[in-house]
MARRO-478648 format. One record per residue: x, y, z of N, C-alpha, C, O, CB in turn. Coordinates in pm, 1 decimal, decimal comma. Glycine has a CB too. Layout:
! MARRO-478648
<atom <X Y Z> <X Y Z> <X Y Z> <X Y Z> <X Y Z>>
...
***
This chain:
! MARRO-478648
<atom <10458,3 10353,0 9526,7> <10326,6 10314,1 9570,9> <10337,6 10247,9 9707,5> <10423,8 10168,6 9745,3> <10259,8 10220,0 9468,9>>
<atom <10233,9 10296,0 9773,5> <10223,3 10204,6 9911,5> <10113,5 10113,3 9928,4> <10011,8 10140,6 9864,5> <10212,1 10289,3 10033,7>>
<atom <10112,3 9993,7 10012,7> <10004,1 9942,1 10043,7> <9941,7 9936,6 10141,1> <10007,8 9890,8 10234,4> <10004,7 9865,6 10024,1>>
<atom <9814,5 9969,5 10172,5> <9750,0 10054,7 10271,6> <9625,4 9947,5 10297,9> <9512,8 9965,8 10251,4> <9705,8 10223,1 10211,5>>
<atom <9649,8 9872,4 10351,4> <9510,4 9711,5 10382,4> <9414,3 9831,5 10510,7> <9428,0 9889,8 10618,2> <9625,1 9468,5 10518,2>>
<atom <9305,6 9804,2 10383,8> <9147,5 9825,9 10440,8> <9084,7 9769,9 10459,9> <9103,8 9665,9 10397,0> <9070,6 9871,8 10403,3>>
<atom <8987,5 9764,9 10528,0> <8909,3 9617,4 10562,7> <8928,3 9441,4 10502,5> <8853,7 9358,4 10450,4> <8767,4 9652,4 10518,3>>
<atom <9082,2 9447,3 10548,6> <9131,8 9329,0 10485,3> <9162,4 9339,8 10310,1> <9179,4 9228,4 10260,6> <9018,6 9216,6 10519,8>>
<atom <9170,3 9440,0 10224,7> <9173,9 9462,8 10122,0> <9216,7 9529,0 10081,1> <9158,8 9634,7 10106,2> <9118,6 9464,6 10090,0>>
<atom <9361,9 9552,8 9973,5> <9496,0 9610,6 9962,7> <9438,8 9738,3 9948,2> <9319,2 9745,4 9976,4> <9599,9 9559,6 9845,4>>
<atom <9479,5 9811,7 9921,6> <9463,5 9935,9 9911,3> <9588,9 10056,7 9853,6> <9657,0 10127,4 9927,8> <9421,0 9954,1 10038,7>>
<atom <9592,5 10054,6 9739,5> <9750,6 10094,1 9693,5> <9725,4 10279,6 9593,6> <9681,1 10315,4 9484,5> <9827,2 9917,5 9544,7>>
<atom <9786,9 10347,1 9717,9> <9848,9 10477,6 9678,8> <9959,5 10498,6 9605,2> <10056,4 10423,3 9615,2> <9875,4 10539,0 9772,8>>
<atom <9957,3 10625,6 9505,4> <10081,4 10643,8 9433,4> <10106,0 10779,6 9526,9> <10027,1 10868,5 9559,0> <10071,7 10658,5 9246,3>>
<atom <10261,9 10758,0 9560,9> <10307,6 10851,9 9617,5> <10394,7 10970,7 9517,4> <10443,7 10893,9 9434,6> <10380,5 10785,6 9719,9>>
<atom <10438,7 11100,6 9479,9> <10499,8 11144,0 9398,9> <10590,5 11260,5 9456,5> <10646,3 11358,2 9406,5> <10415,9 11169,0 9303,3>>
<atom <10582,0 11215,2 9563,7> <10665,5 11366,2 9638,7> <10697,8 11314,3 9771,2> <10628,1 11258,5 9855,9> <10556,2 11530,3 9663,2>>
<atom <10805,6 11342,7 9768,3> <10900,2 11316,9 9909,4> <10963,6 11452,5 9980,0> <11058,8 11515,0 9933,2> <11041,8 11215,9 9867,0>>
<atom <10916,0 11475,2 10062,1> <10901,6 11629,1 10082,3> <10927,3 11591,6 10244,1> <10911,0 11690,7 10315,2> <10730,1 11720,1 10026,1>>
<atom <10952,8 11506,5 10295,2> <10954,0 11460,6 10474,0> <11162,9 11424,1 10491,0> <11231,6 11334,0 10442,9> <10808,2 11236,5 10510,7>>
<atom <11192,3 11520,3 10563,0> <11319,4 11471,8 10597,8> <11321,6 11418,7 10729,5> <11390,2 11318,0 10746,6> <11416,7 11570,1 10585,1>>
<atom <11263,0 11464,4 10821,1> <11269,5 11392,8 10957,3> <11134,0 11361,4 11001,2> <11038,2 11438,4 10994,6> <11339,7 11478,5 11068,7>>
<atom <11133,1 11183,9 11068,5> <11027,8 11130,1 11132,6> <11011,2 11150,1 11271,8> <11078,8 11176,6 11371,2> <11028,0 11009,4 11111,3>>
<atom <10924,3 11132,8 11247,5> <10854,7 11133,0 11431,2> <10924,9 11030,6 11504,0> <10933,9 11052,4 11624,8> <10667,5 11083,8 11454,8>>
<atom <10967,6 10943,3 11468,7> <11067,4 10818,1 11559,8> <11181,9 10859,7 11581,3> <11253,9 10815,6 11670,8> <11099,9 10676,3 11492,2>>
<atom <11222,0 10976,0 11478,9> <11397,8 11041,0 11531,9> <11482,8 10978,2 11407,2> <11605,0 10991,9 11401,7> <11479,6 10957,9 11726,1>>
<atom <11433,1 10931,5 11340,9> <11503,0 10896,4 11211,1> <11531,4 11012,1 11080,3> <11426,9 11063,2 11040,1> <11412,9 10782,1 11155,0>>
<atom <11596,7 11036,3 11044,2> <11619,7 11137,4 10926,6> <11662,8 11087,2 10830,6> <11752,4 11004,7 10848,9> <11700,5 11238,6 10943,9>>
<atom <11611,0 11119,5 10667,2> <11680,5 11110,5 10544,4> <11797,2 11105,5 10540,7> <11862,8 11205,6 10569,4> <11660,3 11190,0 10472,6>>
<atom <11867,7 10966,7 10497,7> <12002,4 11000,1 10483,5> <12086,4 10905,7 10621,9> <12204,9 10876,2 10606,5> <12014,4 11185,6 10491,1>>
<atom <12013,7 10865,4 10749,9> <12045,0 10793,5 10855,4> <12065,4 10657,1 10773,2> <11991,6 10638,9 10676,4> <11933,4 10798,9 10976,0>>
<atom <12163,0 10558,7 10806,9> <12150,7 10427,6 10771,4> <12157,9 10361,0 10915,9> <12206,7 10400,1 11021,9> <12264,0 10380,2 10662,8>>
<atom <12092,1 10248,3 10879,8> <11973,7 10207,8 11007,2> <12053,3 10032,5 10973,7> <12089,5 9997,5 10861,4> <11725,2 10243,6 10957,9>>
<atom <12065,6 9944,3 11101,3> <12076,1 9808,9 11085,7> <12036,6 9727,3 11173,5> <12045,3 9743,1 11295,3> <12180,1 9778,0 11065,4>>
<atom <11966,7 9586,5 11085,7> <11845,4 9505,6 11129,3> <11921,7 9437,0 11284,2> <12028,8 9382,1 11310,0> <11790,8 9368,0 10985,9>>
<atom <11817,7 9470,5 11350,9> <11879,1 9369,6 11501,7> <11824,2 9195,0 11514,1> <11852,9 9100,2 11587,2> <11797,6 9459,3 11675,5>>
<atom <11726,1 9219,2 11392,5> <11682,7 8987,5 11350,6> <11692,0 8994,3 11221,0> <11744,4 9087,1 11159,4> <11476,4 8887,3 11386,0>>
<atom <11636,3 8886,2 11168,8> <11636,2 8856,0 11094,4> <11451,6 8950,9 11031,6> <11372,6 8998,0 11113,5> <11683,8 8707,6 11118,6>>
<atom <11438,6 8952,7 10945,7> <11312,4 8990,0 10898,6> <11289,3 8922,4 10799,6> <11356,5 8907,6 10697,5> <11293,1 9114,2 10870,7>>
<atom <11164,6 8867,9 10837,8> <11131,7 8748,0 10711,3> <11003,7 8816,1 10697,4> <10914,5 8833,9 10780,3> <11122,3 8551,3 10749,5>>
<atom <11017,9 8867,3 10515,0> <10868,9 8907,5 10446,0> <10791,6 8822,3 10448,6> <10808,3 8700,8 10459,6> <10859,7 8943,0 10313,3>>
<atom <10642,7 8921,1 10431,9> <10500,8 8832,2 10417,0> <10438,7 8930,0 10275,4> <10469,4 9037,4 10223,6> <10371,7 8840,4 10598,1>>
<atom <10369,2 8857,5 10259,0> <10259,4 8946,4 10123,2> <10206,4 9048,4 10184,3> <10248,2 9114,2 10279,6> <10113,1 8860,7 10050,7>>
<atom <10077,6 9059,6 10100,6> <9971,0 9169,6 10193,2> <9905,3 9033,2 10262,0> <9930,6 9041,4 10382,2> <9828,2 9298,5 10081,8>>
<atom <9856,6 8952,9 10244,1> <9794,1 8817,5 10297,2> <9833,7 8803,6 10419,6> <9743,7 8783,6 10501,2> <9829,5 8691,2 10224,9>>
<atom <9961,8 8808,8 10466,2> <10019,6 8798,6 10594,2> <10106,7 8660,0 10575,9> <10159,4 8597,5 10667,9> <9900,9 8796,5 10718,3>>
<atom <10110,1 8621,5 10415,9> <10219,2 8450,9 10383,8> <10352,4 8531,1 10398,5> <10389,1 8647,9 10385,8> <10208,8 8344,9 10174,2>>
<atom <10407,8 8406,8 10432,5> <10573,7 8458,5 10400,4> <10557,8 8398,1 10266,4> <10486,0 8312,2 10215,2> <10728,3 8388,1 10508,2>>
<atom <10687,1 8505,3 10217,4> <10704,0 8507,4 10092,8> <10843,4 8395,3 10105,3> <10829,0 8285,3 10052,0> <10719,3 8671,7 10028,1>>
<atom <10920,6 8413,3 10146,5> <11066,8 8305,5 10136,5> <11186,0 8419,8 10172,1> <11285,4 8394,5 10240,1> <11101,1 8219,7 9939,4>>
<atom <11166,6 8501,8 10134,3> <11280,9 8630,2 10150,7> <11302,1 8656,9 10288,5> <11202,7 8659,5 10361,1> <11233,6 8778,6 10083,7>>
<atom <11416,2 8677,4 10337,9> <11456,6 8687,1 10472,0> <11605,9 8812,7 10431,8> <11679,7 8805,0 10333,6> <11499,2 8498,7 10548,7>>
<atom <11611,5 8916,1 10541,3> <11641,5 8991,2 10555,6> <11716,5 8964,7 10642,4> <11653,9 8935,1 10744,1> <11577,9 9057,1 10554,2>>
<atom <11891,1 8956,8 10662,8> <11927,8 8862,0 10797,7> <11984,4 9015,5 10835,9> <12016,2 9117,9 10775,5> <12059,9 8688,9 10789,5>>
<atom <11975,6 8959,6 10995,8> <12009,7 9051,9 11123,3> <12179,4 9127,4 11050,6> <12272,0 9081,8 10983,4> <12032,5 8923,0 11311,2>>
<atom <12147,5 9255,4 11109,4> <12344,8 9304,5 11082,1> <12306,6 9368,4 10906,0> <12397,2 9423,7 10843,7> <12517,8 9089,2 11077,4>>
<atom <12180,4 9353,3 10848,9> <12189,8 9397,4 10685,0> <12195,0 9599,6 10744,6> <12173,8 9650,9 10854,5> <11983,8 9321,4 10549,9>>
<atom <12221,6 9641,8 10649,2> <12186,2 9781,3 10698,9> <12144,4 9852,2 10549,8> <12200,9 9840,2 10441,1> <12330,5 9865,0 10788,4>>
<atom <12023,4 9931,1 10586,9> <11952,9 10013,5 10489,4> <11988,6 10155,9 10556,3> <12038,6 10195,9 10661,4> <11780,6 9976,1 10473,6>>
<atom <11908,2 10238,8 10376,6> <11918,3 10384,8 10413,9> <11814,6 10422,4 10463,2> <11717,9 10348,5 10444,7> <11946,2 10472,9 10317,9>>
<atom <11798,3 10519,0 10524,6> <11655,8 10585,6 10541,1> <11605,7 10692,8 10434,4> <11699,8 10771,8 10440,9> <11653,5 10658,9 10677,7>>
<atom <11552,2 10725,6 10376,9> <11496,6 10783,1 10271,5> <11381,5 10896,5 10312,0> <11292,8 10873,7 10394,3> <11444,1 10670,7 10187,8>>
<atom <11398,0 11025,9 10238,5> <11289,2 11135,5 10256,0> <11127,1 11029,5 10234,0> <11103,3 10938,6 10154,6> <11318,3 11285,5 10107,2>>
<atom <11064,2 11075,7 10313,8> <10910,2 11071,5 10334,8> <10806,4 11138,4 10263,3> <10832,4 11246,3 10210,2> <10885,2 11109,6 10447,9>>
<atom <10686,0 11086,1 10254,6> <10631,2 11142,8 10138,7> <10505,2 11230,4 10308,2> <10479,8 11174,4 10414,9> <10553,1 10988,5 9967,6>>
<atom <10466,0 11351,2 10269,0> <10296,1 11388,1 10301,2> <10181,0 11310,3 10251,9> <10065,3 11306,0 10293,6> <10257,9 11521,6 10244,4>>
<atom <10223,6 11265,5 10179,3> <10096,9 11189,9 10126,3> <10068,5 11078,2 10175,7> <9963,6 11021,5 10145,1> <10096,6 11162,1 9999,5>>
<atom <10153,9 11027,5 10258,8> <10151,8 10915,6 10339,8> <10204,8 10919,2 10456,2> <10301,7 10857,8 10500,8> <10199,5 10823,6 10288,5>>
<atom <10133,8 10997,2 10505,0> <10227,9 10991,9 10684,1> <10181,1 10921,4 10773,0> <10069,3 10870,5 10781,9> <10235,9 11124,7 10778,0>>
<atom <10290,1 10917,1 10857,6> <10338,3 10785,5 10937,1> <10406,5 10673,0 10880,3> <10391,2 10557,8 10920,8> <10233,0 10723,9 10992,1>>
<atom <10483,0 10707,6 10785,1> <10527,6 10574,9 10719,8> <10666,2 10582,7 10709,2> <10686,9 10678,8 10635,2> <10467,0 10545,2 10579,2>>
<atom <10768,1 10535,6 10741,8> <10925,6 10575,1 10697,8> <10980,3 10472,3 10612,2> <10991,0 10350,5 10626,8> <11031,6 10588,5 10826,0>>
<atom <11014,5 10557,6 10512,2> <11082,0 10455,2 10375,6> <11227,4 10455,6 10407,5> <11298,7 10545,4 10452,3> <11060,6 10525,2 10193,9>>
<atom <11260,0 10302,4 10365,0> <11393,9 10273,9 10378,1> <11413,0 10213,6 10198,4> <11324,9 10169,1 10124,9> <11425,1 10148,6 10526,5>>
<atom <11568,7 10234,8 10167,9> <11624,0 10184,0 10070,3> <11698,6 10059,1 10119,8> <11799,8 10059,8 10189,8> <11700,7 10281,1 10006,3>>
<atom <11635,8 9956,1 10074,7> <11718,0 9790,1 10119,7> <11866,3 9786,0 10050,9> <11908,1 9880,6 9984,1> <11616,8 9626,1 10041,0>>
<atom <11935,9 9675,3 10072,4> <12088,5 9701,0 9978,8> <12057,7 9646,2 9866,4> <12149,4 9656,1 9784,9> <12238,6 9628,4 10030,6>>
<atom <11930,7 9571,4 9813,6> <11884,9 9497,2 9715,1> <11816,3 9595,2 9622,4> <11760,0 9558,4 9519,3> <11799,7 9387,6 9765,1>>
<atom <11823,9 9741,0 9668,6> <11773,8 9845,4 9577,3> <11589,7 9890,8 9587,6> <11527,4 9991,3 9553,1> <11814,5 9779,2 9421,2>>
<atom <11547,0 9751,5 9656,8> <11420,2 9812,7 9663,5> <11357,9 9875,8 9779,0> <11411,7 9868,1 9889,4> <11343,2 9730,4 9629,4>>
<atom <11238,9 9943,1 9759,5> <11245,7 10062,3 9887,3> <11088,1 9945,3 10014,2> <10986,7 9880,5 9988,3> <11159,4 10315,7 9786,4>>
<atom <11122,4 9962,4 10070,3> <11086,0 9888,5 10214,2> <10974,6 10011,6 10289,8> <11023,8 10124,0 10279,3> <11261,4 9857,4 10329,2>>
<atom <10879,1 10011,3 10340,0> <10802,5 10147,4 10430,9> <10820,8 10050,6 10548,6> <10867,7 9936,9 10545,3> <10604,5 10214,9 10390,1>>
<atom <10768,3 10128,0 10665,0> <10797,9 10034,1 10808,4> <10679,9 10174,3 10891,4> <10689,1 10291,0 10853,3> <11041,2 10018,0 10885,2>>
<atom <10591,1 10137,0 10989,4> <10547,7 10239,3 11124,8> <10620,1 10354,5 11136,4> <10739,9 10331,2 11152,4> <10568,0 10175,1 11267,7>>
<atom <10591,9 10467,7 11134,1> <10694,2 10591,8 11160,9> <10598,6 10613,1 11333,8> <10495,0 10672,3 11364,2> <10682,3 10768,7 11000,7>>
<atom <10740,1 10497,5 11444,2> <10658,5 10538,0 11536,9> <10778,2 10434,6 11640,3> <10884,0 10401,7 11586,7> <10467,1 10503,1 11512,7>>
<atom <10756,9 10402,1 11748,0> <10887,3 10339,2 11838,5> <10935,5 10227,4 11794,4> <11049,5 10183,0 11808,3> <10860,1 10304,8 11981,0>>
<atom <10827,3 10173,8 11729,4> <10835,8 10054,8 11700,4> <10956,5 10003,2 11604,5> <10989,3 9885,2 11592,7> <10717,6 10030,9 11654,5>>
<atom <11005,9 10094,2 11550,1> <11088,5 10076,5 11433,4> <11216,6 10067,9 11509,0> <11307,0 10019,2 11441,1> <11079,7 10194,5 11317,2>>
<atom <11252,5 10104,2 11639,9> <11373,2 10063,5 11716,0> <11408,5 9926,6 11793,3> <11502,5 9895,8 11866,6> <11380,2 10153,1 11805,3>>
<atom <11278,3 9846,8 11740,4> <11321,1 9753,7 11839,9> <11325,2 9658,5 11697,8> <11327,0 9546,0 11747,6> <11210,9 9714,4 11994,8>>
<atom <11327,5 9640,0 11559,9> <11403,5 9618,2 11490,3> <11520,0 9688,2 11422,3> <11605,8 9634,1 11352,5> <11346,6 9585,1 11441,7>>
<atom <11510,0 9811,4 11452,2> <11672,8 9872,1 11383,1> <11695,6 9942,6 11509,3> <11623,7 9990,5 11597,0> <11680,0 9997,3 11216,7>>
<atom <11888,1 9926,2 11475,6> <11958,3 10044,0 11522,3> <12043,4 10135,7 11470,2> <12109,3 10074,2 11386,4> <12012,9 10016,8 11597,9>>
<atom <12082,6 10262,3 11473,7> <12145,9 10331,5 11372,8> <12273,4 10301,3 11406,4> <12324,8 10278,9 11515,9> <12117,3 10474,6 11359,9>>
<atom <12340,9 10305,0 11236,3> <12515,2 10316,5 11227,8> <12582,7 10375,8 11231,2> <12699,1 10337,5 11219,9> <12574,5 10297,8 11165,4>>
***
């Protein structure tokens, strides 16, 4: 499932098909990608939650769903799956390994 904030108000898709191997940012299924800061989560609210992601962690990149494009899923080393912008932006927190 993704969360998709609409007029300030969550908005949560079930995704069931991963059918996207390569993003529009140059990332591909299967790339492992590592954090250049630290990344400290927030809710959907925009709170931090307490969880921090320190600089140097490295995730996988994971097939993409159609059903949600523009979005690139990563697998964290903590097992859970992370979405991020499928767009430049995603390089100026990761770099590939």
């Amino acid at each position: 499932m993704e969360n998709e904030a609409r007029d300030g108000k969550p908005e949560w898709k079930l995704v069931t098909e991963y059918d996207v191997s390569e993003y529009e940012c140059g990332l591909v299924a299967g790339d492992h990608v590592r954090l250049k800061r630290d990344l400290r989560i927030r809710d959907w609210e925009g709170r931090l939650t307490g969880e921090v992601h320190p600089a140097g962690e490295v995730w996988l990149v994971l097939p993409g769903a159609t059903q949600d494009p523009g979005v690139v899923w990563f697998l964290q080393p903590d097992g859970k799956r992370h979405t991020w912008p499928d767009s430049s932006e995603v390089w100026e927190w990761f770099e590939k390994v």
